[in-house]
C-alpha positions in Angstrom: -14.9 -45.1 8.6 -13.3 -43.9 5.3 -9.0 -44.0 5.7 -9.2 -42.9 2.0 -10.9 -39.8 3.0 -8.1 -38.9 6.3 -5.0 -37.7 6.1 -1.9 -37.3 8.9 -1.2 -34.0 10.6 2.3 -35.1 12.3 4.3 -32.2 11.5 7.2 -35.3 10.9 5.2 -37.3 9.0 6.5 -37.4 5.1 2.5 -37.9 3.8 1.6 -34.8 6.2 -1.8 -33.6 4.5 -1.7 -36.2 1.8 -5.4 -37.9 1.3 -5.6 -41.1 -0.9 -2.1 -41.6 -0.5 -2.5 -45.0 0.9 -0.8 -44.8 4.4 -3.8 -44.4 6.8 -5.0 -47.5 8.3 -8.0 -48.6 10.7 -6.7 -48.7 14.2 -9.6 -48.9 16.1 -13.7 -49.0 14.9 -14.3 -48.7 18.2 -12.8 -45.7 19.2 -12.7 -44.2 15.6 -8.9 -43.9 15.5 -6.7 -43.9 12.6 -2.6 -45.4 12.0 -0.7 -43.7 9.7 1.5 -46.1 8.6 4.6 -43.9 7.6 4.9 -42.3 11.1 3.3 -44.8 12.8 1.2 -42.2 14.7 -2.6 -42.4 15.7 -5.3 -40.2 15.6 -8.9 -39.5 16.2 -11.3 -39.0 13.7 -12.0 -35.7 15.2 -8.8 -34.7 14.8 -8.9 -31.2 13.9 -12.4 -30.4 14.6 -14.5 -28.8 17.4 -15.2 -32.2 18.7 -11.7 -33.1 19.5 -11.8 -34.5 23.3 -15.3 -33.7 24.4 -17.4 -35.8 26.5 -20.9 -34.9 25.6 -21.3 -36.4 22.1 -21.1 -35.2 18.3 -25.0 -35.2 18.1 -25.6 -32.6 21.2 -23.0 -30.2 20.2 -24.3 -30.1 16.9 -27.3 -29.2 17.9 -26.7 -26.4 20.6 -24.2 -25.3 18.0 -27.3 -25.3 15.2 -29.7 -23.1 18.1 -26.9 -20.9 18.1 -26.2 -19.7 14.9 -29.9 -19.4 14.7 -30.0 -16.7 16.7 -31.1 -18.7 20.1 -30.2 -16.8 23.2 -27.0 -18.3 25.3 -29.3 -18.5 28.4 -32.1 -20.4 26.8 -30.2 -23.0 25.8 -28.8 -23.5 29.3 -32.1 -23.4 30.6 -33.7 -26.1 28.2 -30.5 -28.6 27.9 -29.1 -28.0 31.7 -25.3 -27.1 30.7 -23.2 -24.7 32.2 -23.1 -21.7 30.8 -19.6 -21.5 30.2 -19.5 -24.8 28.8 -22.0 -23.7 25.8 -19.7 -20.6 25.3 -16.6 -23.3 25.1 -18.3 -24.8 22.4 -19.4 -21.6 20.5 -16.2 -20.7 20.5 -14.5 -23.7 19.8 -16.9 -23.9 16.6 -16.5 -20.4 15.5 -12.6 -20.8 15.4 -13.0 -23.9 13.4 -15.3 -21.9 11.1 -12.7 -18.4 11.4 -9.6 -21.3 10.1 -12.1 -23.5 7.3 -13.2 -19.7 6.2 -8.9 -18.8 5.1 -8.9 -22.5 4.0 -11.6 -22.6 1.3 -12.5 -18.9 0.4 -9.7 -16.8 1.1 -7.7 -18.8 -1.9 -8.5 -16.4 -5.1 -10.8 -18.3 -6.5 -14.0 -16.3 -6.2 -15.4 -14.3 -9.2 -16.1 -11.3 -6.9 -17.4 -8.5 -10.5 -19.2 -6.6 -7.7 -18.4 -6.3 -3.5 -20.5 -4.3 -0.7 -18.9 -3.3 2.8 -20.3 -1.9 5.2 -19.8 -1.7 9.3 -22.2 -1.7 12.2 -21.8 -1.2 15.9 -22.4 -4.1 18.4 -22.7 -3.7 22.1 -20.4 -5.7 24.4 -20.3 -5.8 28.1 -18.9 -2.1 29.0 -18.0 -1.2 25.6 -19.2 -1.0 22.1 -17.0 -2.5 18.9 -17.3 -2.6 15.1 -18.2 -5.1 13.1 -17.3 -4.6 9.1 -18.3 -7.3 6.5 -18.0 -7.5 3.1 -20.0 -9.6 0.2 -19.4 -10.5 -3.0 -22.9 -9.5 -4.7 -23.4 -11.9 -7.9 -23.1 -15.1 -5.3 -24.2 -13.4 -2.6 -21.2 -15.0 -1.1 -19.8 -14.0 2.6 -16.2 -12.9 2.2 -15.0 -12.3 5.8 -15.7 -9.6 8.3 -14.0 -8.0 11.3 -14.4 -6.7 14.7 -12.3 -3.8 16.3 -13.3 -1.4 18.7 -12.7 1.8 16.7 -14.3 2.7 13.4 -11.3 3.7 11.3 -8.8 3.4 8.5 -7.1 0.1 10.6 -10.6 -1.8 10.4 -10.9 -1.1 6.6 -7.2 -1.9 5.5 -8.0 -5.3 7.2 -11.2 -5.7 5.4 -10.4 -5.3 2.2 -7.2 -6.8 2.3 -9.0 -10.3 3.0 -11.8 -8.8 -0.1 -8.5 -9.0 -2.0 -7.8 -12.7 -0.9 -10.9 -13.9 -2.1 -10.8 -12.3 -5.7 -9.3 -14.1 -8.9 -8.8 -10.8 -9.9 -9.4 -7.1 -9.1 -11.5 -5.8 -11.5 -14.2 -5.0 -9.3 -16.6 -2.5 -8.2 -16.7 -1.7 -4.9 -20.0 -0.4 -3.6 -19.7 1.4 0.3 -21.0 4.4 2.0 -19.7 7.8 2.9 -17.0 6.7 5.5 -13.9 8.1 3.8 -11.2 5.6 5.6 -12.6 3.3 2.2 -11.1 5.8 -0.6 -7.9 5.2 0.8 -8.3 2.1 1.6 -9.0 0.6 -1.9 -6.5 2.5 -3.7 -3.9 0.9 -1.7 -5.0 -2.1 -1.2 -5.8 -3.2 -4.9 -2.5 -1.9 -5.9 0.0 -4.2 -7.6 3.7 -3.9 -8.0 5.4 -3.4 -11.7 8.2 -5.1 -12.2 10.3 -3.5 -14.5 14.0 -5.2 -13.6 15.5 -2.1 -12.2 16.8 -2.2 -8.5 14.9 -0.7 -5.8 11.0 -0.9 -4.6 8.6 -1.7 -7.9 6.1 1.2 -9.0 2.9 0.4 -7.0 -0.6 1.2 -9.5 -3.5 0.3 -9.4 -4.9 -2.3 -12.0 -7.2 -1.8 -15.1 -11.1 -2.1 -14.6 -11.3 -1.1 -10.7 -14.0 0.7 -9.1 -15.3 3.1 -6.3 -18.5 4.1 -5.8 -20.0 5.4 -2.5 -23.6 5.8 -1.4 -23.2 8.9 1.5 -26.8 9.3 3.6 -27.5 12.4 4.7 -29.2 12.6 7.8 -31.1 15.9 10.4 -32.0 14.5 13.8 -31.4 10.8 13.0 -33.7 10.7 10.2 -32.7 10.5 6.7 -33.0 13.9 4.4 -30.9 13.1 1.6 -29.1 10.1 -0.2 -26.1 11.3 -2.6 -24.4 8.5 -5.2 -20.9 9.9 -6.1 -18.1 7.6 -8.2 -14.4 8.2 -7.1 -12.6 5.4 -8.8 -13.5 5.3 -12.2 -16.3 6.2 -14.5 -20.3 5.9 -14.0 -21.0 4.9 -17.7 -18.5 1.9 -16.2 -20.2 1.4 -13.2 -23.1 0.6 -14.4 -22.5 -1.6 -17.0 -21.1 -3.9 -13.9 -24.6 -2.9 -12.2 -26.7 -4.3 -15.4 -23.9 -6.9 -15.7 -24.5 -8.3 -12.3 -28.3 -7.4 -12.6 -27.9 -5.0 -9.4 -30.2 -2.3 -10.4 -29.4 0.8 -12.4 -28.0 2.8 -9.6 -25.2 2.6 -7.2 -26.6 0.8 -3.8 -25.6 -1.0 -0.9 -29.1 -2.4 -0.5 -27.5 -6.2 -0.5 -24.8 -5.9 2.4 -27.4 -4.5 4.5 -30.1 -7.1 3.7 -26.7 -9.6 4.8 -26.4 -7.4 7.9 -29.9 -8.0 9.1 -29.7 -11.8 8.7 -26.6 -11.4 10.9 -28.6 -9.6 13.3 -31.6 -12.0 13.2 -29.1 -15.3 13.3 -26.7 -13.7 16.2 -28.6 -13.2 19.4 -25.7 -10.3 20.7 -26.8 -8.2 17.6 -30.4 -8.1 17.7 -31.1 -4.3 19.2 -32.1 -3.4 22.5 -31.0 -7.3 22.9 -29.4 -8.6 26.5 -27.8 -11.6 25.1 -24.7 -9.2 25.8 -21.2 -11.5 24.9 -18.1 -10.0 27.4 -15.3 -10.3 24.9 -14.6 -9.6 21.4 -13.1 -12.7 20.5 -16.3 -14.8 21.2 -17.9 -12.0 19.2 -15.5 -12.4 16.5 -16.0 -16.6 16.5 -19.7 -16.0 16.7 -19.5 -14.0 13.5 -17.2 -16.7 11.5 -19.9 -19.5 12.3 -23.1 -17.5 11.2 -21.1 -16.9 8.4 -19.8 -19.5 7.1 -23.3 -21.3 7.5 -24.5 -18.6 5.2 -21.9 -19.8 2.8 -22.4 -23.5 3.2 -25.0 -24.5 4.5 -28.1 -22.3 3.9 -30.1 -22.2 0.7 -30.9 -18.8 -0.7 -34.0 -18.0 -2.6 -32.4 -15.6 -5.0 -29.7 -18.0 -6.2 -32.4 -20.6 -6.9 -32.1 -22.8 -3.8 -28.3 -23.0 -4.2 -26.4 -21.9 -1.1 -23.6 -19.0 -2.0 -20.9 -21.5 -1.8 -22.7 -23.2 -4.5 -23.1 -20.0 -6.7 -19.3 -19.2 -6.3 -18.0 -22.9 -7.2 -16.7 -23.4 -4.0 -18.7 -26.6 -3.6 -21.1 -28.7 -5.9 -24.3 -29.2 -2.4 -25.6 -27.7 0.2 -23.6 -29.0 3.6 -25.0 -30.0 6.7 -23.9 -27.9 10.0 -22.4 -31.5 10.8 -20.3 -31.9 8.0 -19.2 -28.3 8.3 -17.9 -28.7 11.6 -16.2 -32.1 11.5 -14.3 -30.9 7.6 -11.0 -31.6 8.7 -8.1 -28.6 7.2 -5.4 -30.7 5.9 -2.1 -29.0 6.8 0.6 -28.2 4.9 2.3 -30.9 2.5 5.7 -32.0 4.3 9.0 -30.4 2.3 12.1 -31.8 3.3 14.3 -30.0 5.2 17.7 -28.0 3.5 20.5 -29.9 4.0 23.8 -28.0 5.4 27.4 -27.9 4.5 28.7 -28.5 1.3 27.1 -31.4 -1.2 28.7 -34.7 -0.6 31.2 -35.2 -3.8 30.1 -37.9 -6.4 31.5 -41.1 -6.2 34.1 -42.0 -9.0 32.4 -44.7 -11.9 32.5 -48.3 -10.4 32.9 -47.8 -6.6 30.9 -49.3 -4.1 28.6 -47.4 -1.9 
């Protein structure tokens, strides 16, 4: 037990968030609980993390949690551990939503160098409907930047796609590789816009910045078999494009070979997408923890062979080693730092030189 490593999370607490800051104490090895001693609140050590308040213990979960995200069927686990059903969909969940909140935590900050990003969407069956599931991936780190799930395939399910692209990118010029769905023209011109401040009253002149780019690959098809491929550019220029294509050593032409290569290991690591599959999940927000977890143990935790070992958190700088699924799931999110509150009424009036308080 590390105190230097914990931090509080009473909303109260004037430390809330802080690490190092010397006011977390022991307060039982035993039971792994911490004192703050500026609050004077306990806490678990798995405060925070899927593990909060179960009974079975840290080592189990972790594994049914690892069979999962390796594309092990719900029912097969039942069947070889002897758990409820709903209790291994408890903990799928509860470990996908931890993943969903450490995902906005640690890459949706700005920090990536995205250069190059791939989107694309693919259905997924559900029990008595079908959904959409759009991803996106930054190219040069082969890094996972978020995905969604809605049940129509339309402008809405872009908009929200590439405005979390735009939370992950230090800045936006980028190209922007998709395919012939046309809900992605519009939505990239609006959502990399920025606002020009010029000081005059009213709304700022939304444009869009310097060095961003478009470029769609639309697949022609005659009786669900592919007749034609055309490679158009609608934001920018193709001597630009593919300067970033030789920059990010892509290939010479425009291609969204690597989101679908990320697509498949989804569908190999997540049992509900494999085709013709009956590992059917009922609702989408299982579906949508499900994806967060695969996800962000693609980010973390799994070396890839084209980035020389390194995992894509490694490649983007998000982290300097490859994590365990363990360490993934117990990372505590430290919330935000305490700000005291606004005092009302008027400011008290300064004492006069040489009167007591």
């Amino acid at each position: 037990m590390d105190p230097q490593s914990q931090f509080c999370a009473n909303e109260a607490c004037r430390d809330k968030g802080r690490c190092g800051a010397g006011n977390i104490r022991i307060h039982s090895r035993q039971e792994h609980r911490y004192r703050c001693t500026t609050c004077g609140a306990t806490f678990a050590a798995t405060r925070g993390t899927p593990y909060f308040r179960l009974r079975s213990s840290a080592a189990l979960v972790t594994l049914v949690v690892t069979l999962l995200c390796h594309g092990c069927p719900l029912q097969a686990i039942v069947a070889a551990f002897g758990l409820d059903e709903r209790t291994v969909a408890t903990w799928w969940e509860r470990a996908g939503a931890h993943c969903q909140r450490l995902h906005a935590h640690l890459v949706q900050t700005g920090q990536v160098e995205l250069e190059q990003v791939q989107a694309d969407e693919l259905w997924v069956k559900l029990a008595g409907q079908r959904v959409w599931q759009a991803m996106a991936l930054a190219v040069p780190s082969r890094l996972w930047l978020g995905g969604v799930i809605s049940p129509h395939r339309d402008l809405v399910l872009i908009r929200t796609l590439i405005r979390q692209v735009r939370t992950c990118g230090r800045t936006l010029a980028v190209l922007v590789c998709v395919d012939g769905l046309a809900s992605y023209v519009r939505a990239v011109r609006e959502g990399f816009r920025e606002s020009v401040h010029t000081g005059r009253r009213g709304r700022p002149r939304l444009v869009q910045p310097a060095g961003l780019l478009l470029a769609q690959v639309v697949k022609h098809t005659r009786k669900r078999h592919l007749v034609g491929v055309t490679r158009r550019v609608v934001i920018g220029t193709l001597g630009a494009v593919q300067q970033v294509l030789a920059a990010t050593g892509t290939g010479t032409q425009i291609n969204t070979a690597y989101i679908e290569r990320l697509n498949a290991t989804f569908r190999a690591c997540l049992a509900p997408l494999a085709r013709r599959s009956r590992c059917i999940l009922h609702r989408p927000p299982l579906l949508t923890a499900a994806m967060y977890l695969v996800g962000m143990a693609y980010n973390f935790c799994w070396p890839h062979e084209s980035l020389q070992e390194r995992t894509p958190a490694m490649a983007a700088g998000l982290t300097d080693h490859g994590w365990t699924l363990h360490e993934l799931l117990s990372y505590r999110i430290p919330p935000a730092l305490w700000v005291a509150p606004k005092r009302r009424g008027r400011p008290p009036k300064p004492r006069p030189a040489g009167q007591a308080a």
